[in-house]
N, C-alpha and C positions, 0 to 999 in steps of 0.2 A: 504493500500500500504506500510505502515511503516512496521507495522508486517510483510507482505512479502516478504521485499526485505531484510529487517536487520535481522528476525530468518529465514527465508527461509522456513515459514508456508505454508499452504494450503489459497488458495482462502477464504475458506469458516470460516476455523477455524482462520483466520483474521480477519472476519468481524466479528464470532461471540465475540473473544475476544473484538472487539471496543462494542459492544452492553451491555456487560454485565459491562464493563468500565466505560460507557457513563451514563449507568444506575443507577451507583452507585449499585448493585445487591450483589457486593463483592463475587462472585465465587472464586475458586482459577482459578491460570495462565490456558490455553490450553494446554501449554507448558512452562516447564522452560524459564525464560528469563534472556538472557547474561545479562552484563553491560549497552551494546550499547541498548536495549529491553528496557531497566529499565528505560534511563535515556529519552527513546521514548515516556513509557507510562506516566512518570512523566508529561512529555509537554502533553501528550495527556489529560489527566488531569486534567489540569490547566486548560487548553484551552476548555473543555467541561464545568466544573464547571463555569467557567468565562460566557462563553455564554448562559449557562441556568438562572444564575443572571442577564442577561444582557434582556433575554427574557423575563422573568417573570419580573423586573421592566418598560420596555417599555410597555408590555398590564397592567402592573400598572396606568401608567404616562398615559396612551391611558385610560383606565376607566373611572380615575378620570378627565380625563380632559371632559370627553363626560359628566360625571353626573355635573360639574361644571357650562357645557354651558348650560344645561338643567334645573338648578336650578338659575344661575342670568339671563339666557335670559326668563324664567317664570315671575320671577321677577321683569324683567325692561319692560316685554310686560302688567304685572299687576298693575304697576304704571300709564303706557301709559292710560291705561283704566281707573285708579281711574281721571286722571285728563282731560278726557272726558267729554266737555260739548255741549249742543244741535248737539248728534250726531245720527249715527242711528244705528241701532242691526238689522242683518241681522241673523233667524235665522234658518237654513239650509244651506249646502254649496254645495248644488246641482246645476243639470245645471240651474234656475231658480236665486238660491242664486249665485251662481259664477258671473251669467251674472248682476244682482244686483249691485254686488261689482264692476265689471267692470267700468259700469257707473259712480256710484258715486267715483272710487278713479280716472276716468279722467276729475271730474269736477273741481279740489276735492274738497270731502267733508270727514269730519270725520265719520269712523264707523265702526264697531265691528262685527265680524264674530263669532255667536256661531251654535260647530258642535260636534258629540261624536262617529262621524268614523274617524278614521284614514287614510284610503284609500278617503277621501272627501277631510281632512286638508293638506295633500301632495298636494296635487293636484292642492293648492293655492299659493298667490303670497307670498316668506318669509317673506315681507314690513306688509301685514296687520296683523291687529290687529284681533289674532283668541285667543275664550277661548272656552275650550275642559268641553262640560257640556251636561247636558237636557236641552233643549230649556223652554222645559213648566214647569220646575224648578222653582221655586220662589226665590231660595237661587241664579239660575244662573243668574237670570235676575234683579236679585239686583248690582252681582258682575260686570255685563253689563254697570252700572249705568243707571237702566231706570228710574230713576226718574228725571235723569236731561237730559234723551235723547229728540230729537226732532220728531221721528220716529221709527217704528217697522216693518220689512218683514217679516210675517210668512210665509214659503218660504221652509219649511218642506215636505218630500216624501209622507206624509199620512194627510186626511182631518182631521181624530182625533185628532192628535197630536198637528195640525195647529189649530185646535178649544180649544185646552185646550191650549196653546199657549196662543191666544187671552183672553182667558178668565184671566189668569193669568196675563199677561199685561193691562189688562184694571182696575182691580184690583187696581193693585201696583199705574201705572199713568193716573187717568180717564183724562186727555189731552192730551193722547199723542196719535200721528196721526200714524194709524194700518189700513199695506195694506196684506190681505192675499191670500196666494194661494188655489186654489181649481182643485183638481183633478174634481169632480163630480157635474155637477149640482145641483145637491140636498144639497150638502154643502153649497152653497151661503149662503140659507137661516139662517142654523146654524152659521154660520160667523158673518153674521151681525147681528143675535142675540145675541152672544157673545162678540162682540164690534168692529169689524172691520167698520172702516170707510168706504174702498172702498176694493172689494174683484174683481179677476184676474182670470180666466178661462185660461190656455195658448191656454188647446184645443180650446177654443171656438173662441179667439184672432186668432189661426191660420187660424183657418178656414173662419173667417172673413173677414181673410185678401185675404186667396186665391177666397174667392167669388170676390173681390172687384179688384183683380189683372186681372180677367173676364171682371167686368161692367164697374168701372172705373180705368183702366190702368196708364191714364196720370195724374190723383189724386193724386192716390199712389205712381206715380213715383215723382210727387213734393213734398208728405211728409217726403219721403226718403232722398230726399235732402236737405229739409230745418230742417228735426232731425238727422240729420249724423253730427257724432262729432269727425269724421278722419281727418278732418282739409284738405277732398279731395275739398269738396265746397265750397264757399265761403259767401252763403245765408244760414241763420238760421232764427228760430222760437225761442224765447228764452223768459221765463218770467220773469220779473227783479220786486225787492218789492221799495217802495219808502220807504223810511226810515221817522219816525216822524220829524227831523232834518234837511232832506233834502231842499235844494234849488228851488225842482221842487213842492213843497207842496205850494198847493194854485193857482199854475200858471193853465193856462189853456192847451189844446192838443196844441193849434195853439200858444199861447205866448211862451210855452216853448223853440220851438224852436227843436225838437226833430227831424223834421222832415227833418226840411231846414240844420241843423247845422250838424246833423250825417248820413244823406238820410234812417231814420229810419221810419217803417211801424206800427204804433201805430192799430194790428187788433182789440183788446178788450181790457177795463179796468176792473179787476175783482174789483169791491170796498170792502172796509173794512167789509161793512154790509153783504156781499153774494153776493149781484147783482153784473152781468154785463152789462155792456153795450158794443155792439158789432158795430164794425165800428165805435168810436166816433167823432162827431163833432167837429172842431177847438173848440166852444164853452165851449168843456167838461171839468169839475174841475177835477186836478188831486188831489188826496186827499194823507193824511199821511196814512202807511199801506195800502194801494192800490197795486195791481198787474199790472203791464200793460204786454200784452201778445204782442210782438213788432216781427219785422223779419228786419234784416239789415246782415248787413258785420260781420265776428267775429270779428275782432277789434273795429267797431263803437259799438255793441254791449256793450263789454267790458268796453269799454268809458262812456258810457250809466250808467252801470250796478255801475260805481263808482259813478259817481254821483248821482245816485237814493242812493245811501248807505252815502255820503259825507254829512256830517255839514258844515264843510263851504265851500264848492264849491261856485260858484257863477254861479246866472243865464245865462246860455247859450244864 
C-alpha cells in the first residue's frame, strides 16, 4: 500500500517490490524511487529485519525452553524413581496396565509405569511416575528399582514379552511378588514356570464374571459394592497387615475389640504361616504379620488400618 499510494505503482509491482525487500534478494528498485519511496523502504526495512530477528529468537526461546523441560523434568521424574522404595513397576500401559495404575494411585501406593509407545505414555496421568524402556530389559528394570520394589505387573500386549518379563524379574529379585497377564490359556503355564506368583486371564475373568452375573446376580452385586472404591458406598472389604509393633498383636478377635469399638467384620485371618482361618472365633490369636481380611465403614476401616500399622497405639 506504501509503494502504491507514494510512487503510484501497480498493484502487483508493489507487492513484488515488498517481497524481494522483505527477502533481502537485493534486486534493483521496480521503479525508480522518489525521496518520499526511499525514506518508505528504509522503515520498511527496519521493520522487516526487526521482525524476522524477533521471529527466529522467539522459536529460539520456544526450543530451548521445550528441550529444557524435557531434560530437568527427565531428571527430577529419574530421581523420583531412584528414591522408590517397596513400590510396584507396572509394566505395560495398556488398558490392563492403565486400569493397574488407576487402582493403586487411588489407594495410594507408590509405582512406576514402564512403556516404549508413545501413543500408551500420553494417554497417562502427567502425576505418574513413567520410564520410557523395554519392559523385559534388564538395564530397564534395574532403572525401575526392582530390587527394592515390592511388586511386579507384567501387564504387556503379548504373552512372550510378559514371559520374558517375568523371567527377567525373577532373576534380578527372587522375592518379589509377580502378577502376570495372559492373553492365552496356554501361557498360564509358561508364566508360572517363569516365576509368576499368580497369573490373570482378563478373558477368562470376564467371562467369569458374566457367567456369575447369570447364577448369582445378588453375589456379584455385593462384591461390587463392598470392592468399589468411588467413595459411592459406604461398606468395604479391605485387608489390613498387623504390624510386629502393633497393639493388636497377641490380643485375641473378641479382646481386641474390633468389632464392638469400630462395628468391624473380622471374615478371615490370613496368618503369617499361609493359613487361614475363615470366620474366626472370639477365641482366635491375632498374631504379628497377620492379614485380617475385615469389611466395615471407610472411615472405621481407616481407623483400623492405623492401628494395625501403630506402635504405640493403645489397646482399643
Amino acid at each position: 500500500m506504501g509503494f502504491h499510494y507514494i510512487e503510484h505503482w501497480s498493484w502487483f509491482d508493489s507487492f513484488y517490490m515488498v517481497v524481494i525487500t522483505m527477502s533481502t534478494i537485493g534486486y534493483q528498485e521496480v521503479h525508480p524511487l522518489s525521496h518520499a519511496g526511499r525514506v518508505f523502504n528504509v522503515v520498511l526495512i527496519t521493520a522487516g529485519v526487526s521482525l524476522v530477528f524477533l521471529m527466529i529468537g522467539a522459536l529460539t526461546q520456544a526450543l530451548l525452553e521445550f528441550e529444557l523441560v524435557k531434560v530437568f523434568g527427565r531428571r527430577r521424574m529419574e530421581r523420583d524413581i531412584a528414591s522408590l522404595k517397596d513400590h510396584y513397576i507396572i509394566c505395560g500401559a495398556g488398558r490392563v496396565g492403565h486400569s493397574v495404575a488407576n487402582e493403586l494411585a487411588r489407594k495410594p501406593c507408590p509405582f512406576v509405569i514402564i512403556e516404549n509407545a508413545e501413543a500408551s505414555i500420553e494417554a497417562l496421568d502427567a502425576k505418574w511416575l513413567v520410564l520410557v524402556g523395554d519392559a523385559a530389559s534388564e538395564k530397564t528394570l534395574r532403572e525401575a528399582g526392582i530390587d527394592r520394589a515390592a511388586g511386579l505387573v507384567a501387564a504387556t500386549t503379548t504373552d512372550a514379552t510378559n514371559i520374558y518379563t517375568v523371567l527377567t524379574a525373577r532373576s534380578l529379585n527372587p522375592h518379589l511378588k509377580i502378577i502376570a497377564r495372559a492373553s492365552e490359556v496356554a501361557a498360564e503355564k509358561h508364566l508360572k514356570t517363569a516365576g509368576a506368583d499368580t497369573v490373570i486371564s482378563p478373558y477368562a475373568a470376564a467371562g467369569h464374571r458374566i457367567a456369575q452375573s447369570f447364577l448369582r446376580p445378588n453375589l456379584l452385586d455385593f462384591l461390587d459394592i463392598t470392592s468399589d472404591r468411588s467413595g459411592t458406598f459406604q461398606m468395604l472389604i479391605e485387608e489390613i497387615k498387623i504390624a510386629a509393633r502393633s497393639s493388636l498383636v497377641g490380643a485375641t478377635v473378641g479382646t481386641s475389640g474390633i468389632h464392638h469399638k469400630f462395628g468391624i467384620m473380622i471374615l478371615a485371618i490370613r496368618h503369617a504361616d499361609g493359613s487361614t482361618r475363615f470366620n474366626p472365633q472370639a477365641h482366635e490369636v491375632i498374631g504379628a504379620e497377620d492379614c485380617l481380611i475385615a469389611m466395615g465403614e471407610t472411615a472405621q476401616l481407616g481407623r483400623l488400618e492405623s492401628l494395625a500399622a501403630s506402635a504405640s497405639a493403645t489397646r482399643p
